[in-house]
C-alpha positions as CSV (number, residue, x, y, z in Angstrom):
1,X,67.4,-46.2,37.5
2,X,68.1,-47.6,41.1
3,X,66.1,-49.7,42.7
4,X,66.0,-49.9,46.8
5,X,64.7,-53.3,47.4
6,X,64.3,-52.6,51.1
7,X,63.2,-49.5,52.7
8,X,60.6,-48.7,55.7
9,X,59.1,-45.6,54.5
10,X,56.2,-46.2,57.0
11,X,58.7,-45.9,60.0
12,X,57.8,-42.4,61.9
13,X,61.3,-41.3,61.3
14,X,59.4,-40.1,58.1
15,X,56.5,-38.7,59.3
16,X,57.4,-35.0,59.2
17,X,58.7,-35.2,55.5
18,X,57.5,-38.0,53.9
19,X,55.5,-36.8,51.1
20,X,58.3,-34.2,50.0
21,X,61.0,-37.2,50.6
22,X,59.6,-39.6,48.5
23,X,58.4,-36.8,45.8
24,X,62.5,-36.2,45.6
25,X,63.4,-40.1,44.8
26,X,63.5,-39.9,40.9
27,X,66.1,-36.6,40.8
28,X,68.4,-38.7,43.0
29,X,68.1,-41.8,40.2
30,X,65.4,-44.1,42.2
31,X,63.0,-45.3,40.0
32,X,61.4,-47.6,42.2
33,X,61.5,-48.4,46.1
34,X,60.3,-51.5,47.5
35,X,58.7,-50.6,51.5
36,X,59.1,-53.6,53.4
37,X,57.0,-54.2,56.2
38,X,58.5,-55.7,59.9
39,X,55.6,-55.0,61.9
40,X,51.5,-55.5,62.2
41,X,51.0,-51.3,61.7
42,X,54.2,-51.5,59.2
43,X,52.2,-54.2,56.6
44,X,49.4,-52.4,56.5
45,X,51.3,-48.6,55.9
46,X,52.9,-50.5,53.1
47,X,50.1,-51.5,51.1
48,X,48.8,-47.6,51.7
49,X,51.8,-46.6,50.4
50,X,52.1,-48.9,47.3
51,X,48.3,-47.8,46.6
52,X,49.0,-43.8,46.9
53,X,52.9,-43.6,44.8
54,X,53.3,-45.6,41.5
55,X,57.0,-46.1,42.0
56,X,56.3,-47.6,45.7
57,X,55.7,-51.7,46.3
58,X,55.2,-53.4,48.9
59,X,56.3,-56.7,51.1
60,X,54.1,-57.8,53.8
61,X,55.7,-60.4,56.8
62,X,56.3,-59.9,60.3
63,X,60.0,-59.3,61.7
64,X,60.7,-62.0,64.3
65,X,60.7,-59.3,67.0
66,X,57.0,-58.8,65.8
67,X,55.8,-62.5,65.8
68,X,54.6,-62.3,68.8
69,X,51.4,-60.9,67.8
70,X,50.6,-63.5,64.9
71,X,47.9,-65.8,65.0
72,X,45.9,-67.5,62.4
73,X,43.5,-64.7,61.7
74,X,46.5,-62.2,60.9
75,X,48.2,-65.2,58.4
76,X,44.5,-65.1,56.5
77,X,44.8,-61.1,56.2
78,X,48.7,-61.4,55.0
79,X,47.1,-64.1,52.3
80,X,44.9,-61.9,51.4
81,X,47.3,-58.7,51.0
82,X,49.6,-61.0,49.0
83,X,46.8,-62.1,46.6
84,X,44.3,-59.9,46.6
85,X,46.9,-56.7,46.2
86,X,48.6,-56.3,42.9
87,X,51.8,-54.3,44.2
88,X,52.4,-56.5,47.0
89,X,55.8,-58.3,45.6
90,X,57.0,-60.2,48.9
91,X,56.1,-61.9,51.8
92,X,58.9,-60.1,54.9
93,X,60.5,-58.9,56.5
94,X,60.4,-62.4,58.2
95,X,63.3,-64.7,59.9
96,X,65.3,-65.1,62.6
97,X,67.5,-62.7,65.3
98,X,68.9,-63.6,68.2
99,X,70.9,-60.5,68.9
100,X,67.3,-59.0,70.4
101,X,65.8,-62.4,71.9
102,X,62.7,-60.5,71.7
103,X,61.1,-64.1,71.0
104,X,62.0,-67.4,71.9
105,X,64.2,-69.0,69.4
106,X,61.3,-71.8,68.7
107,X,58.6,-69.3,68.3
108,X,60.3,-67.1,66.0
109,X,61.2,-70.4,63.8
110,X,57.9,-71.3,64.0
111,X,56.2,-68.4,62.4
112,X,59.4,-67.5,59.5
113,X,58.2,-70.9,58.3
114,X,54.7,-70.6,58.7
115,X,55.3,-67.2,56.6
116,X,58.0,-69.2,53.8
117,X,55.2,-71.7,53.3
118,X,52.7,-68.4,52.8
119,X,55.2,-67.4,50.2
120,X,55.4,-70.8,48.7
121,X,51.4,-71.3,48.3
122,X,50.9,-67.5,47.0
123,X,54.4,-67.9,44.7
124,X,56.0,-64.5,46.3
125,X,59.7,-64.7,46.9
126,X,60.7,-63.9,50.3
127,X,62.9,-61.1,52.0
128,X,64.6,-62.5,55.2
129,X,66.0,-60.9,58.1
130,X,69.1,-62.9,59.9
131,X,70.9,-62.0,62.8
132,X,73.2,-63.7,64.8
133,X,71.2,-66.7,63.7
134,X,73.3,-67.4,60.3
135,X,73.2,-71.5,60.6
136,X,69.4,-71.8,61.6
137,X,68.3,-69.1,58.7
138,X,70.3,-71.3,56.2
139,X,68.8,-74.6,57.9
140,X,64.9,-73.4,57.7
141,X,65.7,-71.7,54.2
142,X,67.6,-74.4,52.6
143,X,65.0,-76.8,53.6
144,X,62.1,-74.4,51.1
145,X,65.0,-74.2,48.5
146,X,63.1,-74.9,45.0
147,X,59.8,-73.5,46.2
148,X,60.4,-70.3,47.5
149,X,62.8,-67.5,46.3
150,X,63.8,-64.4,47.9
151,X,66.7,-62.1,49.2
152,X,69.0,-62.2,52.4
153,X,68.2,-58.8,53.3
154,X,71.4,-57.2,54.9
155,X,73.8,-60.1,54.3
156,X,76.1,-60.2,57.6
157,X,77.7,-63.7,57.3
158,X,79.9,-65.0,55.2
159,X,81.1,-64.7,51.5
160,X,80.8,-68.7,51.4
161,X,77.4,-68.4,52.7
162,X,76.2,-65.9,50.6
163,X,77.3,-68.9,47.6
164,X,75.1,-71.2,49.1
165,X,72.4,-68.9,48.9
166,X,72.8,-68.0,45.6
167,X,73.3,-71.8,44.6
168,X,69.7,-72.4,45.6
169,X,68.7,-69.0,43.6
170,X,68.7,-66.6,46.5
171,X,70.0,-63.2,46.0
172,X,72.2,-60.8,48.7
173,X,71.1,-57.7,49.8
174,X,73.3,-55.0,51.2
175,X,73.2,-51.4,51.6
176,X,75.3,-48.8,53.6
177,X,77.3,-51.1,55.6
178,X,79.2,-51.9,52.4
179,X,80.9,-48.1,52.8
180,X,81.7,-48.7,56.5
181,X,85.3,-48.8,57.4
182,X,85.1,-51.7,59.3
183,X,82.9,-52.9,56.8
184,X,85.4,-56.1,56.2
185,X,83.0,-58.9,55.6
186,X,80.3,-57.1,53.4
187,X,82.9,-56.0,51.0
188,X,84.7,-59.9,51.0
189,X,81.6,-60.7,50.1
190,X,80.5,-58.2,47.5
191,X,84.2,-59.0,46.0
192,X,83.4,-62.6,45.7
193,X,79.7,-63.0,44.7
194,X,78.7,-62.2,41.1
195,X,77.0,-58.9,40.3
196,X,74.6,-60.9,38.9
197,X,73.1,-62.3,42.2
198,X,72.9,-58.4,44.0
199,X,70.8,-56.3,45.3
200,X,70.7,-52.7,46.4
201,X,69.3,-51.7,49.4
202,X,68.8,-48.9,52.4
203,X,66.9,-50.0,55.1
204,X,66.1,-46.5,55.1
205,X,65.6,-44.5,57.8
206,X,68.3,-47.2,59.2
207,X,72.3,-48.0,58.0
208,X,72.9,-44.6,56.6
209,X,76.0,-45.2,54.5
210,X,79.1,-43.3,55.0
211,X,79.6,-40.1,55.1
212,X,76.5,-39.9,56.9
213,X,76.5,-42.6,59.1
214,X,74.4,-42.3,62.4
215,X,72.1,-40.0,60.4
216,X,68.5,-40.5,59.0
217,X,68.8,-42.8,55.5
218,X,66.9,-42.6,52.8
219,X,67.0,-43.9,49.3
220,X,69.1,-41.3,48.0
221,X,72.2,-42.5,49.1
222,X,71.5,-45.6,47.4
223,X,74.3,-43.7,44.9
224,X,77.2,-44.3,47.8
225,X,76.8,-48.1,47.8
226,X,76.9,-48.4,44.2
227,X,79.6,-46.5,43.9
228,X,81.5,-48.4,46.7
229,X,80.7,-51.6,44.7
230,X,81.5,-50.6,41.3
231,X,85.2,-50.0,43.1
232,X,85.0,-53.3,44.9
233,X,83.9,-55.2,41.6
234,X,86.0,-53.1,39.2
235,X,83.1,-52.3,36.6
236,X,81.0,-48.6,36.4
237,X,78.5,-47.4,38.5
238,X,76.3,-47.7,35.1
239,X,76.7,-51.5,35.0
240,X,76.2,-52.0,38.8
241,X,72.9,-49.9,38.4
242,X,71.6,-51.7,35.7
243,X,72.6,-55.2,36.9
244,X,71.0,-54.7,40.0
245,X,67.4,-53.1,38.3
246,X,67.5,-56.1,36.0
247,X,67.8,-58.4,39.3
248,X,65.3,-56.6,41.1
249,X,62.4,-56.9,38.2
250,X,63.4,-60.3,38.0
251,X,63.0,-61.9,41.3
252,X,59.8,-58.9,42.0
253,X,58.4,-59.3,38.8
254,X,57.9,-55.7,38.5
């Protein structure tokens, strides 16, 4: 079955329908959905979620629009999240974006490697948020490579930088863009990067895939993506679903 490697299930874009939502997954195919959490509230909604649904995991990290709150008393509660609770796979969303500037460039570096060496010392892999920020992600990742593992979660630079990543053992994540029309770059890259080294993903309730772009996603329409990648890689939607669960468990252990 599919496995969505990154979804926010916590975000209130849910919180009319969640239960109902979520209670739909396996009829659509998803097996198992990873909620990611970007914020302080997000992290903690996570973990309740992985506790309460059997199929639901959870990554705990701040997104660097969030870092602003972190201090050494919130890196001892993400320790103990990471150790303490069995379905907690990941340490993210963490990394850099400089399309918001929410944060000053040096603070948000500070804190995605203050959370990479969290990762390192607990032995989670990592899920990493880039934007407009491809050569300082691959600087400050690069430098962990051998210690850390993780995924590029919405992979928005280049096909030859998604080979880089996957040369130090990273994996690419992408999701609904992939179905865009002007979708370009994420289907150069999904043409050129092995199906071994993939990842499905939402972002859910965010990058609905076409045809319903703009709209509320959810893991569902996982099946679009595949589908647009099976054409891209010339291979089934069978072996892209498979490939991808076998890549999740393996970098998740799950």
């Amino acid at each position: 079955m599919m496995i969505d490697t990154h979804a926010h299930y916590d975000d209130r874009a849910f919180d009319e329908d969640r239960e109902e939502l979520l209670a739909s997954l396996k009829d659509a195919g998803v097996g198992t959905v990873i909620n990611v959490g970007a914020s302080w509230r997000g992290c903690r909604a996570a973990v309740d979620l992985s506790r309460r649904h059997d199929f639901i995991y959870a990554a705990v990290g701040l997104h660097p629009d969030e870092v602003g709150c972190l201090d050494d008393e919130k890196m001892a509660q993400l320790r103990t999240w990471a150790e303490v609770e069995k379905k907690v796979v990941a340490i993210g969303e963490i990394g850099l974006d400089y399309h918001n500037d929410v944060e000053e460039h040096s603070v948000q570096q500070e804190w995605f490697v203050r959370q990479m060496e969290l990762a390192d010392e607990v032995g989670l892999p990592i899920a990493v948020h880039s934007r407009d920020a491809a050569q300082d992600t691959w600087d400050l990742v690069s430098s962990h490579a051998g210690k850390a593992r993780g995924v590029i979660h919405a992979f928005s630079a280049s096909a030859e930088m998604a080979m880089r990543y996957i040369d130090i053992g990273f994996y690419i994540g992408m999701g609904g863009v992939v179905t865009f029309k002007n979708g370009k770059k994420a289907k150069d890259v999904i043409a050129k990067i092995p199906l071994s080294s993939l990842l499905l993903e939402t972002d859910a309730p965010y990058l609905s895939p076409d045809p319903f772009r703009g709209r509320r996603n959810n893991s569902a329409n996982l099946i679009y993506v595949v589908r647009m990648i099976a054409a891209l890689k010339g291979v089934t939607e069978e072996e892209v679903i498979e490939t991808t669960e076998r890549n999740a468990r393996e970098l998740f252990h799950i």
